[in-house]
N, C-alpha and C positions, 0 to 999 in steps of 0.2 A: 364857529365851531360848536357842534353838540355837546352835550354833555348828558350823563345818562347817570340817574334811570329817565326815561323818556317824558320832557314835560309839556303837556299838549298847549300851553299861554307862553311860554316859550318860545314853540315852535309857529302859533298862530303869529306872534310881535315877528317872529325872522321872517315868514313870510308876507308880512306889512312890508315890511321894509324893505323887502326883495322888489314885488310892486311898484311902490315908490318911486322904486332907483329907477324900474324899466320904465316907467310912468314920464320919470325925468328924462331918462334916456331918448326918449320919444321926440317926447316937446322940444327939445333941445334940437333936434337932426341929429344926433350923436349914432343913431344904431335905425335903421330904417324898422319897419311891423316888421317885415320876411325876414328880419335877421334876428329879430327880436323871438318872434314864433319859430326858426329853427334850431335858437337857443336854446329854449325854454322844452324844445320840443325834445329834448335829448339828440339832438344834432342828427337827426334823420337815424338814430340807430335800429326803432322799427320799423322804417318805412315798408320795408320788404317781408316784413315780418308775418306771421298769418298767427291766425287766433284759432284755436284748437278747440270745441267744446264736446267732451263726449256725452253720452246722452247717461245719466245715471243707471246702473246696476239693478235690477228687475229687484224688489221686496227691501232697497236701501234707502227709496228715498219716496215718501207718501204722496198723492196725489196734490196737486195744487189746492183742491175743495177737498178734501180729507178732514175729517176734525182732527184736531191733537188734544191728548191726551197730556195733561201737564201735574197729575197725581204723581 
């Protein structure tokens, strides 16, 4: 269970541990890699899913080689 406010050594040890178990789960035959990966994978809920990037707004967003200005 979380607990907040958000503690990032925390949440590094719960996903040790998450590992771990799959790690164990593995060796064992207890869960095969593909059921393992469509666990982990959020149970295929993006698979269909499409990734949208629009291209940014003309004078919002500075060239890649632009300098910045950080005064």
């Amino acid at each position: 269970m979380r607990s907040y406010p958000y503690d990032p050594d925390q949440r590094a040890a719960e996903k040790a541990e998450s590992r771990r178990r799959d790690e164990e789960a593995l060796c064992s035959g207890a869960v095969t890699r593909a059921a393992l990966q469509f666990v982990n994978g959020g149970y295929g809920l993006f698979r269909r899913s499409a990734l949208v990037r629009r291209p940014p707004k003309e004078g919002n967003d500075p060239a890649p080689d632009a300098p910045v200005d950080n005064s």
